[in-house]
N, C-alpha and C positions, 0 to 999 in steps of 0.2 A: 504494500500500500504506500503508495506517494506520501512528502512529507503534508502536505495539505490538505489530506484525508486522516493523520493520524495525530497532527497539532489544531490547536484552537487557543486562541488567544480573547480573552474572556471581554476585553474593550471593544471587541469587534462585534458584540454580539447586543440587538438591542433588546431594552428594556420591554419586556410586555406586562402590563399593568392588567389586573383582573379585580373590578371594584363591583360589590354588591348593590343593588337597588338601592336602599337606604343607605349606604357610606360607613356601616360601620366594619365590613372589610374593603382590606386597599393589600391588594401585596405587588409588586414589583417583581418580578424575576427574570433569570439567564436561565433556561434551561440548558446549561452546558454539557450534559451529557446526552443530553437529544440531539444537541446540533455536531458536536464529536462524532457521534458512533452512526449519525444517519448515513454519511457515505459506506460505511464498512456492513452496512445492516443492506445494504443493497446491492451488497458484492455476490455476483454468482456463484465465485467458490468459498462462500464463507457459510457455513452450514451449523448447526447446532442440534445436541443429542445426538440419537444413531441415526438418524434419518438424513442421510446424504442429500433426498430432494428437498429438506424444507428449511427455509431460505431462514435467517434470524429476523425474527418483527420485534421481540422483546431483548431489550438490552439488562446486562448482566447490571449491574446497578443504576443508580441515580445519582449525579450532583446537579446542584441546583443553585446559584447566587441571588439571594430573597432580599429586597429593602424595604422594610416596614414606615411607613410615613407615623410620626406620634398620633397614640391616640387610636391607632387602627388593631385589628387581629386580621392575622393572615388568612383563615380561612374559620368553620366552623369545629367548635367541638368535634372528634371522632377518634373512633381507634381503627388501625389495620387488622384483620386477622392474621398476617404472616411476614408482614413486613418490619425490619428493626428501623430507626431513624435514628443518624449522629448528627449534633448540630457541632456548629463552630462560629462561636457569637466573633465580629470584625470590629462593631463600631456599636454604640448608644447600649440605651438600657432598655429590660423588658420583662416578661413572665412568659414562663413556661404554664401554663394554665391548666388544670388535673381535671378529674372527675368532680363535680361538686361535693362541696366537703371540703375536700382531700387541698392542702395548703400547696401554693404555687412554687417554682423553682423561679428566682433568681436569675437574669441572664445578664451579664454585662463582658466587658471585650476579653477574652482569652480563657470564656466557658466554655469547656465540653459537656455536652448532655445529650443522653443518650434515650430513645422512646422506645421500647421493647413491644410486639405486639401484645395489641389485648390495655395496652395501658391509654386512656381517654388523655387529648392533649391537643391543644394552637398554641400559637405565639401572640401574645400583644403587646402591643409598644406599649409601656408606661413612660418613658424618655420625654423629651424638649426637642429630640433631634433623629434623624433615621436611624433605628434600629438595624443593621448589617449581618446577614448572617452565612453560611454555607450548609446545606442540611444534606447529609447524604443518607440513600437509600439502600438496601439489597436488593429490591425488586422482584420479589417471586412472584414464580406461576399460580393461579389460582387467588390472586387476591382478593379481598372486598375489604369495607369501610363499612361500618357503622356510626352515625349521627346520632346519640343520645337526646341531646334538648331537642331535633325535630323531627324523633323516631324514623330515618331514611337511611335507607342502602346505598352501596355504590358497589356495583359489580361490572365488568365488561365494559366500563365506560357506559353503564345506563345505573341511572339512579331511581330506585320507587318506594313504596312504603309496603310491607306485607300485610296480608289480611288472613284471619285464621279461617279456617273452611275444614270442612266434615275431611277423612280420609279418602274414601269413595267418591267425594267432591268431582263431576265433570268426567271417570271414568268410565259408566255404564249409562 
């Protein structure tokens, strides 16, 4: 692979902003490991598991460059079911945000913190100034997310809310 398929220099890359209806999320981010590995993930001979025909769609982790504006959370309440998350605080101050109840972590520049699945978690800016972070991901197969405060999924890149129904429900 050429060198220009296999560097990425993070200034090159712009910002894509994803802000909620009402404004109280704002996050900023590089998805730097999307834009890295998209040439390499479209390479014919680059294959993954034993399946020599099937091509890579899913990359082996995630990094990510997130700038939190004051005042914002990056996204909502949730947890991974199999996914870990490392963060790497850069600049400003903020919370690591828990389950309710459960007391926030601390974030300011040269914190490591780590989300294990199953553990309920965002980030919010408490700072005067942008919040700077790096979060990296492992990115398994078979993921989903659960949303606690507005009881919704996230599977396959579709998000719904479940409903209980009989077992026999729709089969006969």
């Amino acid at each position: 692979m050429a060198e220009e398929k296999a560097r990425l220099n993070e200034a090159a890359i712009d910002w894509k902003v994803d802000t909620s209806p009402k404004g109280r999320y704002e996050s900023h981010n590089k998805f730097l490991s999307h834009e890295l590995t998209a040439a390499a993930r479209e390479q014919p001979t680059f294959f993954w598991r034993e399946d020599e025909h099937a091509p890579v769609r899913r990359r082996p982790f995630e990094v990510d460059l997130v700038k939190l504006p004051p005042g914002k959370w990056n996204c909502p309440r949730h947890y991974h079911s199999e996914q870990w998350e490392y963060y790497m605080v850069l600049s400003g101050h903020g919370e690591m945000l828990q389950e309710k109840g459960t007391p926030s972590i601390p974030m300011e520049p040269g914190d490591h913190i780590v989300q294990p699945p199953g553990w309920i978690h965002t980030v919010a800016n408490t700072g005067d100034e942008d919040l700077v972070y790096y979060v990296i991901a492992d990115n398994p197969d078979d993921e989903h997310c659960y949303y606690p405060d507005s009881d919704k999924w996230l599977a396959a890149d579709t998000i719904f809310r479940m409903q209980k129904v009989d077992y026999f429900d729709g089969e006969e």
